[in-house]
N, C-alpha and C positions, 0 to 999 in steps of 0.2 A: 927273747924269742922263744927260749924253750919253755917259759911259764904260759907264753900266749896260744902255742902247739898246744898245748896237755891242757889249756882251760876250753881250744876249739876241740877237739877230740872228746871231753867230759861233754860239753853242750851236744855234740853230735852225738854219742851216746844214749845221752837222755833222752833226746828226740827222735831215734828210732826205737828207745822201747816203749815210748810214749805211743807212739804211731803202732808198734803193733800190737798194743791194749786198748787203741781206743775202740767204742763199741761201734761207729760207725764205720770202721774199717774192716770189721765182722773179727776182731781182733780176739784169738782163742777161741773163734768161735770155730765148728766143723760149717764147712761150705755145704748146702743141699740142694743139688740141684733138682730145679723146677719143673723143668721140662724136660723130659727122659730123649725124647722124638730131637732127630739130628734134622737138619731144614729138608734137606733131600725128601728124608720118612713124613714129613708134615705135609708139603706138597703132592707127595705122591696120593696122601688122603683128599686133595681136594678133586671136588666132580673134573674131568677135563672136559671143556666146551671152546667153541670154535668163536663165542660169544664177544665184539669189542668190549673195553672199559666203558663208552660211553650208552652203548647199548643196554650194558646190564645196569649202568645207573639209570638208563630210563626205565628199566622193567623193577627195580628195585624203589624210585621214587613212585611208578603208578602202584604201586603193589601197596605202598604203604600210603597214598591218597585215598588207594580203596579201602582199605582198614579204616580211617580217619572218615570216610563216607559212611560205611556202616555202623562205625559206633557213634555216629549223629544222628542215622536214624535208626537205631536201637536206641538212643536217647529222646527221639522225637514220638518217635512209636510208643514207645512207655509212658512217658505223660501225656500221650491222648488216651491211653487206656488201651491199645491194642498191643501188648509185649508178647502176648501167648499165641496170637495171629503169626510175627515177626520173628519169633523162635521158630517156628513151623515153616515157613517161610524164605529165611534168612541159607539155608544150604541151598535153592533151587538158585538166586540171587545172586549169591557169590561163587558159585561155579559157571552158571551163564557170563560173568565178567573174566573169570580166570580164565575162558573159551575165548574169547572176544567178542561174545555175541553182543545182540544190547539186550538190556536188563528189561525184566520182566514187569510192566506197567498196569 
């Protein structure tokens, strides 16, 4: 019994200094943390708005249909030849959308 004690005690030995050298365990290594900002300080940085979740996904997918509309026809404008029309153009266009107005034809 007592050879079987002293050989679990050696293996349990080994496998905790094993574990705290291995590199994935950050073993020896100094810990840095990443992010200085406690959750509290992180949200305090966020805009406050009175805005639901599904709300702002609908204003966050049009936002980015719009994007995906314009650089199609900043793609379409440029292979007809009219890119330098479309750059001149192109702020009156996407500020009338970001308004809600309709777009300028």
């Amino acid at each position: 019994m007592r050879s079987f004690l002293l050989t679990s005690l050696d293996c349990f030995l080994h496998d905790q200094m094993a574990r705290e050298r291995a590199a994935k365990r950050g073993g020896g290594a100094a810990i840095i943390q990443l992010d200085a900002l406690t959750a509290e300080q992180c949200f305090a940085l966020e805009p406050a708005t009175d805005e639901t979740p599904d709300k702002a996904f609908d204003r966050r997918w049009a936002a980015a249909l719009l994007e995906q509309a314009l650089a199609r026809l900043d793609l379409e404008q440029t292979e007809a030849g009219k890119a330098e029309l479309f750059i001149r153009l192109k702020p009156f266009v996407a500020e009338a959308a970001r308004a809600g107005q309709p777009s300028l034809r």
